[in-house]
Legacy VTK file of the C-alpha trace (Angstrom):
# vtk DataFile Version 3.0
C-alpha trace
ASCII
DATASET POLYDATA
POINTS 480 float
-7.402 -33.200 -4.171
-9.172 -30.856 -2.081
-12.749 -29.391 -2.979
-15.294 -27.539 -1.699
-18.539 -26.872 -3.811
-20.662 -23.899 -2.026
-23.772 -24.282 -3.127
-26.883 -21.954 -3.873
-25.302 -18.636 -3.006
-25.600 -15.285 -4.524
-22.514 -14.578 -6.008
-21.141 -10.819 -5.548
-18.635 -9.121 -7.596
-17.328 -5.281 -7.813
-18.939 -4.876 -11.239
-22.204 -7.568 -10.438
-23.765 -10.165 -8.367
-26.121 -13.367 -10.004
-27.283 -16.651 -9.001
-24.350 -19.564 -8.825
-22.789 -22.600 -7.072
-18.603 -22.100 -6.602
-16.690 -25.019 -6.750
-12.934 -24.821 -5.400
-10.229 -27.560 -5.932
-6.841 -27.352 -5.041
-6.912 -23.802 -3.892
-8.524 -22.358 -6.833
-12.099 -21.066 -8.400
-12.295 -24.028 -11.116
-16.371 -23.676 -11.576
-18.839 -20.880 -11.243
-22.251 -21.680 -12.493
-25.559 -23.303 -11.734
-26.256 -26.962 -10.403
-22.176 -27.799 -10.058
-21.895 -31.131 -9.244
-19.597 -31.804 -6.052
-17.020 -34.450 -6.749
-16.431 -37.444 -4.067
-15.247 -36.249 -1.122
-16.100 -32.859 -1.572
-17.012 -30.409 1.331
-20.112 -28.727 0.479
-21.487 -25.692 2.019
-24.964 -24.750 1.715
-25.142 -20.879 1.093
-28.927 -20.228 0.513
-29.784 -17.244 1.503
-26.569 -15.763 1.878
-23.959 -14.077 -0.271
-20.111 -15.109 -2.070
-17.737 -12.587 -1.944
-14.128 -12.482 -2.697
-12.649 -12.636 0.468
-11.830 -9.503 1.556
-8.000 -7.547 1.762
-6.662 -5.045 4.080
-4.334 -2.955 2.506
-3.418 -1.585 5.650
-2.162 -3.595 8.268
0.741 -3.365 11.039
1.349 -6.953 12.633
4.294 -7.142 15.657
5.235 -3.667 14.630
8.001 -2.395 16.556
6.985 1.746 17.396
7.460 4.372 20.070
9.211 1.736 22.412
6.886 -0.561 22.374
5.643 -4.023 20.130
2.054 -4.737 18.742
0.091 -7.240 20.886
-0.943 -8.794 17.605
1.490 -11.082 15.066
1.679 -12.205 12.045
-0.495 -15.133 13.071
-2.514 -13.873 15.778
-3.654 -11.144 13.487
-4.288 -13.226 10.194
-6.313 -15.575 11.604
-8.484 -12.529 13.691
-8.682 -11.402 10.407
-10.106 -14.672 8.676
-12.690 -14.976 11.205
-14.002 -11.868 10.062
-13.788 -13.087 6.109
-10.548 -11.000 5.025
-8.184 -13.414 3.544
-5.144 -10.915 2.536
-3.158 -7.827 4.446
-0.540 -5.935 3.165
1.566 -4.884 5.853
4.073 -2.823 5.789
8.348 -2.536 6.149
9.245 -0.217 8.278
13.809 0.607 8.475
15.052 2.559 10.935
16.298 5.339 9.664
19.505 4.656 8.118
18.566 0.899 8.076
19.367 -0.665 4.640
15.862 -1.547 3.302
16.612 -5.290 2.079
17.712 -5.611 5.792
14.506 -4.808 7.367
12.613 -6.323 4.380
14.129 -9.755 5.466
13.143 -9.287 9.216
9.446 -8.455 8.297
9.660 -12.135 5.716
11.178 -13.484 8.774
8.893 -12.252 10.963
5.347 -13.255 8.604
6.079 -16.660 8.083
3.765 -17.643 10.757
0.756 -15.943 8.740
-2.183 -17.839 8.617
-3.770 -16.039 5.659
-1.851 -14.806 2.274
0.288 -11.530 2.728
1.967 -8.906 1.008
4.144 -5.800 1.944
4.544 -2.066 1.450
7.810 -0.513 1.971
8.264 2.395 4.028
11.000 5.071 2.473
12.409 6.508 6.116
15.577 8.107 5.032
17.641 8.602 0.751
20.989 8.022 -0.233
22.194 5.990 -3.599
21.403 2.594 -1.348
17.991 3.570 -1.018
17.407 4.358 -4.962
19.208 0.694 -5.505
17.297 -1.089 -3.355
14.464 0.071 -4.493
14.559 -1.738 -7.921
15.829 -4.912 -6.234
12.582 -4.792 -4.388
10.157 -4.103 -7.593
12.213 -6.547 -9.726
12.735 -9.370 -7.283
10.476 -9.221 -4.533
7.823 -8.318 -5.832
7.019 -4.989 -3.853
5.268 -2.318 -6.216
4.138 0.037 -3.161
6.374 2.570 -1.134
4.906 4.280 1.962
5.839 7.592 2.659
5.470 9.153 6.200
5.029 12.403 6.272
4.671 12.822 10.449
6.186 11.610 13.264
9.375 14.178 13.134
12.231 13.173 14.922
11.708 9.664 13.667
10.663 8.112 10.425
9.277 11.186 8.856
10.206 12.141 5.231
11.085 15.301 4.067
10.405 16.961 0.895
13.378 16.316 -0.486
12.933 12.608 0.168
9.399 12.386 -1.106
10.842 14.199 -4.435
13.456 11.170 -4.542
11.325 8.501 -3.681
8.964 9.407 -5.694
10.590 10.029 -9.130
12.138 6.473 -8.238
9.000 4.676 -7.987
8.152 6.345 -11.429
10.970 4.866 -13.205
10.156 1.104 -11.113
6.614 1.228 -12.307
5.913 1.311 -8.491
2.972 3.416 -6.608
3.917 6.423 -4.053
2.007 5.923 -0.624
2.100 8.491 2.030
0.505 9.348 5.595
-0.685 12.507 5.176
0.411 14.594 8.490
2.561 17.479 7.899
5.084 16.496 10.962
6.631 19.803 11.769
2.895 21.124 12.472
2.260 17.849 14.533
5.569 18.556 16.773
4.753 22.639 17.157
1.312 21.850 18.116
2.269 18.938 20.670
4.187 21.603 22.603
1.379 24.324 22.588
-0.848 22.347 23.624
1.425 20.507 26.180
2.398 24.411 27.569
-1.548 24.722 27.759
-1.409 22.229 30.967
-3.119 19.653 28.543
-1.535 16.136 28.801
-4.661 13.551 28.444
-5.706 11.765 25.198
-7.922 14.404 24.594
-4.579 16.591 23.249
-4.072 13.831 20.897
-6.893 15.705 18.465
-5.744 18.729 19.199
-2.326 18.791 18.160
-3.424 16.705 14.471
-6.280 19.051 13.784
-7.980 18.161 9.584
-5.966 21.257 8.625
-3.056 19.481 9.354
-3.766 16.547 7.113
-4.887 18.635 4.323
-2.022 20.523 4.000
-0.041 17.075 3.427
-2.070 15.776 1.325
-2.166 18.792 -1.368
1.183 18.807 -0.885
1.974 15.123 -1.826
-0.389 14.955 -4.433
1.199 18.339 -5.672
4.649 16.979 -6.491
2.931 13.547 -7.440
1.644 15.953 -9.948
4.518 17.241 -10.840
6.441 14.178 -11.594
3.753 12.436 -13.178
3.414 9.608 -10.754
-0.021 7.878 -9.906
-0.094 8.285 -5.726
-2.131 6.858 -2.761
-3.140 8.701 0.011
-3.564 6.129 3.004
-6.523 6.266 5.475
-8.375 9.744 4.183
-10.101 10.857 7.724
-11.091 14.316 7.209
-12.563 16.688 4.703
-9.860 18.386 3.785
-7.669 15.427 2.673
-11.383 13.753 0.755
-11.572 17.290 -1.049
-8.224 17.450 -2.252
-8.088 14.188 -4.140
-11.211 15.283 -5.529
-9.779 18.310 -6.991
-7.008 16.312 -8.350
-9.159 13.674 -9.232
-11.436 15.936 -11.170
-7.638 17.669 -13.435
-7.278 13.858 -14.286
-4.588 13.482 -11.785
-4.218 9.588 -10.522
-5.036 9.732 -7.387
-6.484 7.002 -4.740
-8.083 7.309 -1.521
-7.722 4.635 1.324
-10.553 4.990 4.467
-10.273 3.063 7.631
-13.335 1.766 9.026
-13.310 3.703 12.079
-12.621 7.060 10.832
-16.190 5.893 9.088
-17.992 5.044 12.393
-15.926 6.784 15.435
-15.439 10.462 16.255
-13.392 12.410 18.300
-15.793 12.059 21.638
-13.571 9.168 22.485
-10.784 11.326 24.071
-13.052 12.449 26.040
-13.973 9.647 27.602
-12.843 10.600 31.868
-11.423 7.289 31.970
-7.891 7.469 30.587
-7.719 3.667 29.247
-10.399 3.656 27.198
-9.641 7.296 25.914
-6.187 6.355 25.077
-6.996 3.339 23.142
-8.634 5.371 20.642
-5.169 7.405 20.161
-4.259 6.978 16.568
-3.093 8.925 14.139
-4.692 10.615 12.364
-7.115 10.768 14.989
-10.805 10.132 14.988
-12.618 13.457 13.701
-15.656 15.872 14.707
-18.517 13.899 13.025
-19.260 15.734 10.305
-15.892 14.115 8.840
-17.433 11.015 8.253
-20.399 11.964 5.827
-17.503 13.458 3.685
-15.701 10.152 3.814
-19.018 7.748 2.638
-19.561 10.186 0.020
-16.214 9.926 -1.205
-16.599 6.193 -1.676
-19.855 6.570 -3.029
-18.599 9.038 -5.703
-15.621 6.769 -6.589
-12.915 9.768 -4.988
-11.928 7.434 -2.450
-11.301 3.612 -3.037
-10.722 1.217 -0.786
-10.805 0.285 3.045
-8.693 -0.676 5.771
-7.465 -0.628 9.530
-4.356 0.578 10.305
-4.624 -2.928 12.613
-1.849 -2.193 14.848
-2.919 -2.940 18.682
-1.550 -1.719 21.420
-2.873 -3.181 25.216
-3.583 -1.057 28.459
-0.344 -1.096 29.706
1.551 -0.375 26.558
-0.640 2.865 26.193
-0.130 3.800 29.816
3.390 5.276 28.977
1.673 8.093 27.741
-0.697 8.635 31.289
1.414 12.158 31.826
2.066 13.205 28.166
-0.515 12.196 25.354
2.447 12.351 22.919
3.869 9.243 24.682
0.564 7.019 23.747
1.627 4.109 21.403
-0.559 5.515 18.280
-3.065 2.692 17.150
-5.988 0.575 17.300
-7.382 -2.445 16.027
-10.048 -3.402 13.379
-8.832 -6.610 11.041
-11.494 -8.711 12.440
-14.738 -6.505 12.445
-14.124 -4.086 9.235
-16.113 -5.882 7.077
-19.182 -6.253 9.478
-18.979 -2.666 10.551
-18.768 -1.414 6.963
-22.134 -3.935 5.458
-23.861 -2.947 8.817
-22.887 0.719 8.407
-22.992 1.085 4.508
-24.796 -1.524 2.379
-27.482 -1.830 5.378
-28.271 1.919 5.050
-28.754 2.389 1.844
-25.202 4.008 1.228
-23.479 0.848 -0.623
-24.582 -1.807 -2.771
-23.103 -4.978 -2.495
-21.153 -5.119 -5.649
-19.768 -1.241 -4.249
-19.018 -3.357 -0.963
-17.063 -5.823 -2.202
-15.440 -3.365 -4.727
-14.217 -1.073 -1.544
-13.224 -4.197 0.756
-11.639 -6.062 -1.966
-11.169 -5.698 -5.233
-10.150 -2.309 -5.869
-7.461 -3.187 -3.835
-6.579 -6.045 -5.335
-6.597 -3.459 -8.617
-4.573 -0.720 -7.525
-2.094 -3.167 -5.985
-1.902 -5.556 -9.100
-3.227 -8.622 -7.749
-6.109 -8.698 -9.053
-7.946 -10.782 -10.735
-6.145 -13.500 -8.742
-7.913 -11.833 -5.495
-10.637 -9.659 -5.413
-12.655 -11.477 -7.885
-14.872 -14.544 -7.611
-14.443 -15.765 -10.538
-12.327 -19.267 -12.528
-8.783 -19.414 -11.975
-8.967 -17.000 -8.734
-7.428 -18.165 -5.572
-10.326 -19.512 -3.996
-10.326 -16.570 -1.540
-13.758 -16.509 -0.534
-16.510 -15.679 2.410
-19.668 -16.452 2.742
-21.933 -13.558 4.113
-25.085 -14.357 6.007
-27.037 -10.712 5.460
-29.259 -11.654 8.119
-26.570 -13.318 10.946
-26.144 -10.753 13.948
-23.038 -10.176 16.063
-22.403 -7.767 19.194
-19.032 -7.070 19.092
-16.548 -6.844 21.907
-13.340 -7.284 23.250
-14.448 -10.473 25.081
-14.899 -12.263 21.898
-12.086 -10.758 19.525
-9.987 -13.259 17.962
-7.305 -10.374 18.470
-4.746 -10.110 20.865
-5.378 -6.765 21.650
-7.862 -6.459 24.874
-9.723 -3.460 24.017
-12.109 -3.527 20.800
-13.074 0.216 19.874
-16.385 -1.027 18.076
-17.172 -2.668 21.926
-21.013 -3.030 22.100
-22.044 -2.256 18.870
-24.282 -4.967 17.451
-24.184 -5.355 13.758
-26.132 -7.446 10.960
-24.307 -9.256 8.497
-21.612 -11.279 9.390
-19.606 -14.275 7.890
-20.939 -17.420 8.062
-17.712 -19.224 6.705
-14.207 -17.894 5.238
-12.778 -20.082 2.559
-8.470 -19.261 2.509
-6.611 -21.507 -0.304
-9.537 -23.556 -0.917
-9.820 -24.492 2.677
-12.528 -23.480 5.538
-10.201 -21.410 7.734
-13.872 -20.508 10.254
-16.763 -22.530 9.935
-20.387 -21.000 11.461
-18.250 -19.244 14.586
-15.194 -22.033 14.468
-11.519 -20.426 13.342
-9.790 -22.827 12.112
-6.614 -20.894 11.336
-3.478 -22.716 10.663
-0.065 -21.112 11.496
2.278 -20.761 8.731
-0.200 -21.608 5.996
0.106 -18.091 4.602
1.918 -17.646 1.382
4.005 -14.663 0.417
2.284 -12.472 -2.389
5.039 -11.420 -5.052
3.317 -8.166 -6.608
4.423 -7.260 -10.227
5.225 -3.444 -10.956
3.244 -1.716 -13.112
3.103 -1.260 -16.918
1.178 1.039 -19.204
-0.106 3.593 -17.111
2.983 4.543 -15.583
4.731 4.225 -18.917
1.731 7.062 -20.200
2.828 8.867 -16.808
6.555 9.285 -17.525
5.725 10.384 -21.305
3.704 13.402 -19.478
6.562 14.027 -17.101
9.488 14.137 -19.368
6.906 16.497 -21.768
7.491 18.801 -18.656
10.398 19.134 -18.940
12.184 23.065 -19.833
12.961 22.294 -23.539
9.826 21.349 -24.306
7.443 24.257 -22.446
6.345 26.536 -25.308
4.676 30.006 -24.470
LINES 1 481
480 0 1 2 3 4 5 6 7 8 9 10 11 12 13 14 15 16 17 18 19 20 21 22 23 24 25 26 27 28 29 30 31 32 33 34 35 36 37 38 39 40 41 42 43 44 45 46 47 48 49 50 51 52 53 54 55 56 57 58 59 60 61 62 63 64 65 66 67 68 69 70 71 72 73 74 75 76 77 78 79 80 81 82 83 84 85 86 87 88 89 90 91 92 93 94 95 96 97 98 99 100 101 102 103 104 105 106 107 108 109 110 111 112 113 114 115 116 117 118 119 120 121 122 123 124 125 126 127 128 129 130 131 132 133 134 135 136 137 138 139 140 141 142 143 144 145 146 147 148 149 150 151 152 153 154 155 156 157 158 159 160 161 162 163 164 165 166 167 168 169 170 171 172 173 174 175 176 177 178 179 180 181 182 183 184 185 186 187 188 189 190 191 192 193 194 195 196 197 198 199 200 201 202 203 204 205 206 207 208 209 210 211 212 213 214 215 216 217 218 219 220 221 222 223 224 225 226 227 228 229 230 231 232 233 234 235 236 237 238 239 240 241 242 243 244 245 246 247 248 249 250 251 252 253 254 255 256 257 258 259 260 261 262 263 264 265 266 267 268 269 270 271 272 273 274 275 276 277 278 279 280 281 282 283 284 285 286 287 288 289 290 291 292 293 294 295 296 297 298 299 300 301 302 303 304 305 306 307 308 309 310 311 312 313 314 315 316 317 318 319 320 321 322 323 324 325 326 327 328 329 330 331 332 333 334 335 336 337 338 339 340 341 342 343 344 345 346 347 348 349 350 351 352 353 354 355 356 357 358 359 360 361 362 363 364 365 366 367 368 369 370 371 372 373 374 375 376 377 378 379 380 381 382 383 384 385 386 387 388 389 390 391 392 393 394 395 396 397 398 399 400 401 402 403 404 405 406 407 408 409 410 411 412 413 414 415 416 417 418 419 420 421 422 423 424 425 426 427 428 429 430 431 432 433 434 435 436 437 438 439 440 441 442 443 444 445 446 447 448 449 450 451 452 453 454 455 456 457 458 459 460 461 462 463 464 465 466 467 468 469 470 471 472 473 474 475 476 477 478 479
């Protein structure tokens, strides 16, 4: 039997924090109290001064992703285990057919692909194209698989990019699965028209990349998702929120009482749009993303939309891409594999950035990082929660432990790091995955394949309450 008793820690949930020792055996929380005694053989770690948080999740993740010609420097291992040795224990990744592609085939290359995870995973499934396949597979992935989450991409025309007709589909599918709507909020055809304008303007460097994806751009998607989410009665979750446009508009539906969730990735919190402006191409095009990092007064918008509760949880969009991979774009900023990394330093950057200034508490910290994900997602309180019968998920946070980060000492495959040089306070002093110290005071100890699958149930009541509304909508029943 495995156990590990940490000892003397403050223990932090989303809803409060207190005084308590955890004791793990065999995977799971068994014990959370004071003076636990640590059965023989136990591995204890001292945790005075320092804070216990469920480990964290990334609901937004895109390890060995195939995309725009290329493949992601980071895999299912290399990217897990960067991400334990910055205390997140779980990613949801995400499926991504071809167009056309049956989606149990490419769900079995992405299980084939992740079974070399070193931490616990789970997967969103990307709609790229409808027919009557689709629509079956669909419930064969909520009923068997244990996939309650479809992602929606609303850009990259010419590709994977849904149309409205597709959303509308999708959509009313995932309504009758008990499953939650996802979507990138780009409207595509914009992205393409603008691409060409601003390619005809002689502009080919990174610096076009914000150009062509201006907020406008993203705010038009996003009213229009959540405006046939309303429609149809269907809870929906708008993935990494980086502008003001997109942060206001799930306020407004927030405030109607329309179900809607926010996702923020740490950068859009920290970087802004200087970076393609950088005169040296490499380290300008590593920043290309999409959507791209904003004017600063975009990010203000974005803490105060976790502060308010408007937007939920936090991510990455971990999907790296090295030097020469983004160098097929030198002579056409449209060509630059879109992506960056982030698995390993979002938690630092948020505590240093957020609960060190003032704008985040730690219980709001570890609800943003953690366990509002594990809530939206239905995995909760199995993750997200430090508490008995959890998966003993855990990371213990030294408030006071400093780290400069860099690309130098990334755990990532990736060789550009776009936090490089900033120095932050609050790190992890250990990460606890399965009951077992996966990185020990700097050590990773990540094990390949030691990652289990996460089956996530669909949903019950509140899309049941949902449908009621939607079918109340419909022409028989509108009175005037």
């Amino acid at each position: 039997m495995t156990s590990i008793l940490i000892r003397g820690g403050t223990v932090v949930n989303a809803d409060r924090s207190f005084v308590a020792d955890v004791l793990c055996q065999d995977g799971s929380v068994v014990a959370v109290g004071e003076n636990l005694h640590a059965p023989a053989g136990a591995t204890v770690v001292d945790a005075g001064g320092q804070y216990v948080m469920p480990g964290g999740i990334d609901p937004h993740t895109h390890m060995q992703l195939p995309f725009m010609g290329t493949t992601t420097m980071d895999d299912f291992f290399s990217g897990t285990a960067a991400a334990m040795a910055g205390g997140t224990t779980t990613i949801i990744d995400f499926v991504i057919p071809n167009p056309q592609q049956p989606l149990l085939e490419a769900y079995q290359t992405w299980r084939g692909w992740a079974e070399k995870s070193a931490s616990d995973y789970s997967f969103h499934m990307a709609i790229t194209w409808w027919d009557e396949t689709v629509k079956r597979d669909m419930g064969t992935l909520v009923q068997q698989e244990g996939i309650n989450s479809f992602k929606h991409f609303m850009a990259y025309k010419n590709a994977i990019m849904c149309d409205d007709e597709t959303l509308v589909n999708s959509f009313k599918r995932a309504l009758e699965l008990g499953a939650m709507p996802t979507v990138h909020a780009e409207n595509g055809e914009l992205v393409y028209l603008l691409q060409r304008e601003v390619a005809a303007l002689g502009i080919s460097g990174p610096e076009g990349h914000p150009l062509s994806r201006p907020p406008m751009v993203e705010g038009e998607a996003a009213n229009r998702a959540i405006a046939i989410a309303d429609v149809l009665g269907v809870p929906i979750y708008v993935v990494h929120v980086s502008c003001i446009e997109s942060a206001e508009a799930i306020a407004r539906a927030r405030a109607r009482g329309q179900r809607v969730y926010g996702e923020v990735l740490a950068g859009h919190l920290l970087l802004d749009d200087s970076v393609y402006r950088n005169p040296d191409f490499a380290s300008a095009a590593a920043h290309v993303m999409s959507p791209p990092f904003r004017p600063k007064g975009h990010q203000e918008a974005l803490w105060r939309g976790l502060q308010s509760g408007n937007l939920h949880t936090t991510a990455t969009d971990h999907c790296t891409f090295c030097a020469a991979q983004k160098a097929a774009g030198r002579d056409d900023f449209s060509k630059i594999p879109n992506g960056c990394g982030g698995v390993e330093e979002r938690l630092a950057v948020i505590w240093d950035a957020g609960v060190n200034s003032g704008r985040l508490t730690p219980s709001e910290f570890v609800a943003i990082t953690s366990a509002n994900t594990a809530k939206l997602f239905n995995l909760y309180p199995r993750k997200g929660s430090v508490s008995v019968g959890a998966d003993a998920d855990l990371v213990v946070w030294d408030p006071q432990g400093t780290k400069t980060l860099s690309a130098k000492t990334q755990h990532s495959l990736g060789d550009f790091n776009v936090f490089e040089g900033r120095t932050v306070r609050g790190i992890p002093s250990h990460t606890v995955s399965q009951g077992v110290l996966v990185f020990a005071q700097g050590e990773l100890r990540a094990e390949r394949g030691k990652g289990r699958y996460l089956k996530r149930p669909a949903f019950g009541a509140n899309f049941a309450a949902a449908k009621l509304r939607a079918e109340a909508l419909t022409p028989t029943a509108v009175t005037r």
